[in-house]
N, C-alpha and C positions, 0 to 999 in steps of 0.2 A: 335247565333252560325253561324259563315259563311263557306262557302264549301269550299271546297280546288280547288284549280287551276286546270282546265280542262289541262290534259298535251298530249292527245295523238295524238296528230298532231305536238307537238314538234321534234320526228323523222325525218315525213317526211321533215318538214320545215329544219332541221339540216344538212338530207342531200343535199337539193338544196343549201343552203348558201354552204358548200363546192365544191356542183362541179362548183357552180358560183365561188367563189374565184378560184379554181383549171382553169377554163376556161380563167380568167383575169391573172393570173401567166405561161396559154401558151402563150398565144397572146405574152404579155410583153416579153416572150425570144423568140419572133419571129421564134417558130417553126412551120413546115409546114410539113405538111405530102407527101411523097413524092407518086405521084400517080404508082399504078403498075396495070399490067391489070392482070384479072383472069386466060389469057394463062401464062403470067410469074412467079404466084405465084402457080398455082396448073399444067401447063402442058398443052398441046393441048386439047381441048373440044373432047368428048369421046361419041360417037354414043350410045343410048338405046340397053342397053344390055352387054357394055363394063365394062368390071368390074373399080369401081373406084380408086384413088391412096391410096394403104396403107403403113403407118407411123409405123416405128419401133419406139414406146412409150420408151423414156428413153432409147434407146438402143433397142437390141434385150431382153426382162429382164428375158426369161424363162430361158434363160440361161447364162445366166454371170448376175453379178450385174449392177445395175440400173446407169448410166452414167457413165462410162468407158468406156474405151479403149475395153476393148474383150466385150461389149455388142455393143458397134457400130459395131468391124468388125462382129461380127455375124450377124446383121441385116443387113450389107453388102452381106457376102454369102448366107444370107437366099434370095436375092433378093428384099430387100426393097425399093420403090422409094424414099422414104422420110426417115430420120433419127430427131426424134424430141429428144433434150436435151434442160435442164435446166442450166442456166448460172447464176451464183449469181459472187460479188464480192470481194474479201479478203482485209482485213484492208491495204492492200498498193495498191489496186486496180487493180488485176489483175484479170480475167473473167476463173474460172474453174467450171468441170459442177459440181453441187449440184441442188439437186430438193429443200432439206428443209430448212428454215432459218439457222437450226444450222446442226454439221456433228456428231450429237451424233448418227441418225438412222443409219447410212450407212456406219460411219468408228468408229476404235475405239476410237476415238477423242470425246472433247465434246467441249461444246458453239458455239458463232453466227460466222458463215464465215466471215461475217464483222469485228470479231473482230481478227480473226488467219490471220499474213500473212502467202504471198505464201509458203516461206520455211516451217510455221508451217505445214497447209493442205499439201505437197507433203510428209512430212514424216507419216501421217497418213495413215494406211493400210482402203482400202475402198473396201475388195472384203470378206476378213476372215466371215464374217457374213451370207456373203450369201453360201459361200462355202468353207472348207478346198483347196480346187482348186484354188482358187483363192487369199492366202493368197501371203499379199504383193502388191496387186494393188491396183499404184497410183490415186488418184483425178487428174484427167486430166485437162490439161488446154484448154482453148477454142483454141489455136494456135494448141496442137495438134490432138483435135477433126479435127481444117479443114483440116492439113495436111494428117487425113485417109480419111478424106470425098473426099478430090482433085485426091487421086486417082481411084475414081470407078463414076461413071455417075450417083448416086444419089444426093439428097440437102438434106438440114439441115431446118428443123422448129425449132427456137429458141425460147426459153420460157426465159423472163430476170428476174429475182428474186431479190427481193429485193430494194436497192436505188440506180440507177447509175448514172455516173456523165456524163456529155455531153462528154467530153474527153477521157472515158471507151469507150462510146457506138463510139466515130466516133472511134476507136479504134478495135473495133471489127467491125464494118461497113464496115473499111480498109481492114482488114485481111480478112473479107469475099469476100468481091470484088474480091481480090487479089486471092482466093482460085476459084470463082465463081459458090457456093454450095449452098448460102444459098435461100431460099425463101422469101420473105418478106412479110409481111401484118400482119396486126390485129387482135388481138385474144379476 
């Protein structure tokens, strides 16, 4: 009788083969990270004692639902420096915020963002759930997330969700520039 195959280093060895293939499929599209310094992605260095930067999470979410429009401005009035939303992509590739792969938790809608275009996600109601108050609010798009953000002297942390395409991201990269909210770096 022979013993079965010793498997449990199979894991870890599985996951180095993919981040090795994932390392050779950056290099090969020649992307490069673009260097930022830590004053430009979190603000001027802040003396012992200074309280640090705090991020309105998904908006402001105590009160309005989780990325929309009335949880940004809230987090705006509440005085937040930072504004963190989730950006996922829609079957025609347009960048609106959603935190989950699919819009069943947060609108009345169901399945993957990926798979609804935009017309479908903006007729979905994305506030009814969290509130009678807010029935009828849109899934916002990443345009006019920056369009609130450009008006008040906060940035945006963006979290990208999902698969995007180089063409999406220099896409919203543009519009952010263009807006000049967003922070940039690694998460």
């Amino acid at each position: 009788m022979t013993a079965p195959p010793r498997t449990e280093g199979l894991p870890a060895l599985l996951i180095v083969c993919v981040l090795a293939v994932v390392s050779v499929v950056i290099g090969a599209m020649g992307v490069t990270p673009s260097r930022v310094t830590a004053e430009e992605l979190l603000g001027a260095a802040r003396d012992p004692g200074e309280a640090a930067f705090v991020a309105g999470h998904r908006g402001g979410t105590a009160v309005a639902p989780e990325n929309t429009l009335p949880a940004v401005r809230d987090a705006l009035r509440a005085g937040f420096e930072y504004v963190e939303v989730d950006l996922a992509l829609t079957a025609d590739g347009h960048a609106v915020l959603m935190h989950d792969r699919t819009v069943d938790r947060t609108t009345d809608g169901h399945g993957p963002v990926a798979a609804l275009t935009l017309d479908e996600v903006r007729q979905l109601d994305a506030g009814s759930w969290f509130s009678r108050a807010f029935a009828a609010t849109k899934v916002p798009t990443a345009t006019e997330f920056l369009d609130v953000l450009a008006g008040s002297r906060a940035r945006a942390i963006v979290d990208l969700k999902g698969t995007w395409t180089r063409e999406a991201a220099a896409d919203l990269v543009d519009g952010s520039q263009d807006a000049g909210s967003v922070a940039r770096g690694d998460r």
